[in-house]
N, C-alpha and C positions, 0 to 999 in steps of 0.2 A: 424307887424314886418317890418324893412325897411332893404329892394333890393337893394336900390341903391341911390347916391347922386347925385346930378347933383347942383354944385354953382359954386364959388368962391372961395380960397385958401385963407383964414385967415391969418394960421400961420404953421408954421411947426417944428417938433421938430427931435429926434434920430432917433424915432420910431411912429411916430404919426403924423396926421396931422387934420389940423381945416378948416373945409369946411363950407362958409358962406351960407346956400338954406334960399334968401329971409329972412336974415335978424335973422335967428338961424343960431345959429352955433356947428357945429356936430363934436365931436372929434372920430376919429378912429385911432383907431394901423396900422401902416402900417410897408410893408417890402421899405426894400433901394431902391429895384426893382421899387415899385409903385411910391417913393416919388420923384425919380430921375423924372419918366418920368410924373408928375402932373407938377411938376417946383414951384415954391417958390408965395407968398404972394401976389393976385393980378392977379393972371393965373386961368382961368375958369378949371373944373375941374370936371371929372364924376369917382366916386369912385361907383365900385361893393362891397356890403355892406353882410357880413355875422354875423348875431346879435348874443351874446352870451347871457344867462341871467344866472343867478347865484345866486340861494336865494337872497339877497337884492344887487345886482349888474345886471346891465347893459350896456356890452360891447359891439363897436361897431368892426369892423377888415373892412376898406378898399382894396379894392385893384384896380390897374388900368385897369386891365382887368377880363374879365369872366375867358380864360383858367388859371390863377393866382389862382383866386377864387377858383377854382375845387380844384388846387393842393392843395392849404391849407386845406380843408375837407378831401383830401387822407391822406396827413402826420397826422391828428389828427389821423386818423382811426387806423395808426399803435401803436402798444404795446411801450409805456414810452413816448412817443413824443406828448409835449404839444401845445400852442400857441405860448410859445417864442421860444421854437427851430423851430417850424415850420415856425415863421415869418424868422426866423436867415439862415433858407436852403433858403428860398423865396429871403432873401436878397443877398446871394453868387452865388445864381445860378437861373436867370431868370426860366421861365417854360419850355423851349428849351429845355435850360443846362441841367435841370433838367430830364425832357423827355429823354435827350440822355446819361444823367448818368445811369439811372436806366438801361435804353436799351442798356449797355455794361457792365450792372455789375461792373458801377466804383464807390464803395461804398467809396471810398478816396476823391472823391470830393464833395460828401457830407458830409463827415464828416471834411472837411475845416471850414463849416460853425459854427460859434463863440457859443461854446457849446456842440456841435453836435460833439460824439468821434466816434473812430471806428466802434465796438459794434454797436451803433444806426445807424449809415452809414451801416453796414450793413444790420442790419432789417428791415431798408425803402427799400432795393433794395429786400429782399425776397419777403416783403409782398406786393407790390405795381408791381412788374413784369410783372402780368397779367392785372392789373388793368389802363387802359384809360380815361382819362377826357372826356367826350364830345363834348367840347369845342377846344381839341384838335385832336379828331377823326375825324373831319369835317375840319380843316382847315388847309390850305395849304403853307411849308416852302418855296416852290416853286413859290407860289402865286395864287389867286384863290382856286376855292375850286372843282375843278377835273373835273369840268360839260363841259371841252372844247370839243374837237375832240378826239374821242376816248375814252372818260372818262371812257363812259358807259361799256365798255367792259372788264369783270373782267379775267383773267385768271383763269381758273380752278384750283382749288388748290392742291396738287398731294397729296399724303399721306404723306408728307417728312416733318419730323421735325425740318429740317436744314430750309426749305423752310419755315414754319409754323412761326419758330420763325422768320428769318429775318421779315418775312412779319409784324408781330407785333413788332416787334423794330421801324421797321419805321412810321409806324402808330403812336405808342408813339411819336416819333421825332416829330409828327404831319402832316404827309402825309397822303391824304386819301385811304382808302382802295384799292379803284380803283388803285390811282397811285404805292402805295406799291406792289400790287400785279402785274403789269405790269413790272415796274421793277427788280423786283428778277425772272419774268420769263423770262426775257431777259438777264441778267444776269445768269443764270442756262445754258440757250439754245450757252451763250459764252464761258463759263465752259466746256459744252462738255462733255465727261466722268470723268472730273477729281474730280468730286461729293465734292464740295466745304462746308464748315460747316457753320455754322449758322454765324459766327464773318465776313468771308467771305464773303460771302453774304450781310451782311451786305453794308461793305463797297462796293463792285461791286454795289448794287442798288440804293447807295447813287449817285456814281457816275453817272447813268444810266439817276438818277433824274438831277444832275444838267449837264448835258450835254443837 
């Protein structure tokens, strides 16, 4: 099964792009996301590779990054959502956007993406809510990946739902837990009594993060 590409950029089409390793040359589906940032015919090029096989087919799905990669194995996972809508959300909405659609229950900007109607906008935000890439559990919008001063020191996390969720919204967003959870206690402890919700929260430890 092949992981991953590492060449040269052939050629490129809508949805696709052709990666020369050594002289093969390997077609993969790609979203807008990946093709934009490989760059056109001539530009070296490392595509994470997710293999489909199919009774007598053989497909390849590029993408320019691992956290990419992840999201498109979630969107499969969800109920109607194939490989073209899932490439078609991948192309509307980087893995960010995406991470921080789902983490505000904005099932409208997913269902922007060409095909992709309300209905499915909303069932990728049910089923996927809880659910984390790895790729983006570990790394950091902020920069780095949490291990500075301080990193190591998680806040305890209280019973609070409010608290619970923010803290996983931003993790989604791709903050690491450490920092997630630092922020929404600083943000909580700013709060005061006035016991803030979950959406709140939110934004307060966004802030928290880019301050």
């Amino acid at each position: 099964m092949i992981g991953k590409l590492k060449g040269v950029v052939d050629e490129t089409g809508l949805d696709w792009a052709l990666i020369d390793v050594g002289g093969v040359c390997y077609l993969a589906s790609c979203s807008g996301t990946t093709l934009r940032q490989i760059g056109g015919p001539g530009e070296a090029a490392i595509l994470h590779i997710e293999t489909y096989v199919r009774e007598d087919q053989l497909r390849l799905f590029g993408f320019a990054t691992e956290a990419e990669r992840e999201w498109f194995r979630l969107l499969l996972s969800v109920q109607r959502v194939g490989a073209k809508a899932a490439l078609a959300i991948l192309t509307a909405l980087d893995p960010q956007a995406l991470a921080r659609a789902i983490a505000f229950k904005d099932a409208k900007a997913i269902a922007t993406a060409q095909g992709v109607g309300p209905k499915v906008g909303e069932r990728i935000v049910a089923e996927l809510k809880d659910k984390v890439p790895a790729s983006l559990a570990v790394a950091s919008q902020a920069g780095g990946d949490g291990a500075g001063e301080g990193a190591s020191a998680v806040p305890e996390m209280a019973p609070n739902t409010a608290e619970a969720d923010a803290i996983s919204a931003l993790v989604n967003l791709g903050y690491a837990q450490a920092q997630a959870a630092q922020a929404v206690s600083r943000a909580v402890t700013k709060a005061g009594d006035d016991a803030p919700g979950a959406e709140q929260l939110i934004r307060m430890g966004l802030k928290e993060l880019a301050g």
